[in-house]
C-alpha positions as CSV (number, residue, x, y, z in Angstrom):
1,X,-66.8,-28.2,-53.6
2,X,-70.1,-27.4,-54.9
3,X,-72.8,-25.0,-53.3
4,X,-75.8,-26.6,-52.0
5,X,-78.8,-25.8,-54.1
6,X,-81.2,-23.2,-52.4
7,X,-84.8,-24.4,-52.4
8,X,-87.0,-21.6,-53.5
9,X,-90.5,-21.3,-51.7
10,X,-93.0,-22.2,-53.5
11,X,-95.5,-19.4,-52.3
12,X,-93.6,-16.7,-52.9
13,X,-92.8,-18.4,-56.2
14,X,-96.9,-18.0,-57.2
15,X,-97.2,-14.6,-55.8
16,X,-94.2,-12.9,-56.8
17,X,-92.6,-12.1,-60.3
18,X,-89.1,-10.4,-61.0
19,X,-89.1,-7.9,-63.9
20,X,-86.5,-6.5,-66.0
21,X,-85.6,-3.9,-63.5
22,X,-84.6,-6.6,-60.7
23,X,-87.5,-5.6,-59.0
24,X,-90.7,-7.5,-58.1
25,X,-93.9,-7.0,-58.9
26,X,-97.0,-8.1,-56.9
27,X,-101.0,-8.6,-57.0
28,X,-102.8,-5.9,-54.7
29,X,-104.6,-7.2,-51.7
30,X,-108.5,-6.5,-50.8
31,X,-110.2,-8.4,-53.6
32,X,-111.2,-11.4,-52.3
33,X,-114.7,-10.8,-50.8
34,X,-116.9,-8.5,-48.9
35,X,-116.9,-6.6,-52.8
36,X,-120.5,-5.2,-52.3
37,X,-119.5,-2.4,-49.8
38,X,-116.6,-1.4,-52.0
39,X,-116.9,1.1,-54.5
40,X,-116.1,0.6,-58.4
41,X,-113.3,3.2,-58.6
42,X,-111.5,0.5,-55.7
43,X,-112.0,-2.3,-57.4
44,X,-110.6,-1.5,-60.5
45,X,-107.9,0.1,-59.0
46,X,-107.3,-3.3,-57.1
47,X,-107.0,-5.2,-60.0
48,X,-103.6,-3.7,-61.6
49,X,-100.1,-4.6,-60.2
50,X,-97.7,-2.5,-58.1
51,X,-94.0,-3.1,-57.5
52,X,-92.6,-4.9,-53.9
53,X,-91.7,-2.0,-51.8
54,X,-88.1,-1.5,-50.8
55,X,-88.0,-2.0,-47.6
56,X,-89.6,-5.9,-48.8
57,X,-87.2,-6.4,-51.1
58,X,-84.6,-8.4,-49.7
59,X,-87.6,-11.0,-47.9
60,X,-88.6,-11.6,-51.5
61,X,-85.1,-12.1,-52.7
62,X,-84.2,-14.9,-49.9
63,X,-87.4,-17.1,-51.1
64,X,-86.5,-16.7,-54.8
65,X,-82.7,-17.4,-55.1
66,X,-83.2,-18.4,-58.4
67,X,-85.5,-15.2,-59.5
């Protein structure tokens, strides 16, 4: 009997990608507007990636079933 095929979400999908490690790496959030009031040193720091914490992980890992 075969398994049913998981749908994976599609949101999660975009915002989400698993790396080598089996963990998941992410886009920082606060970059979207009100920019003026925030200083340079934030910005750039917003711009780099940072890995799903922990405590996330298993979330992330029921939407992507296919990784």
């Amino acid at each position: 009997m075969a398994k049913i095929k998981l749908k994976t979400n599609r949101s999660a999908a975009k915002r989400f990608i698993e790396n080598g490690n089996g963990e998941f790496k992410r886009g920082k959030a606060g970059k979207r507007h009100i920019l003026t009031k925030k200083s340079r040193k934030l910005k750039r720091e917003l711009r780099t990636s940072t890995i799903v914490d922990s405590t996330n992980v298993k979330q992330v890992k029921r939407m992507l079933p296919n990784g």
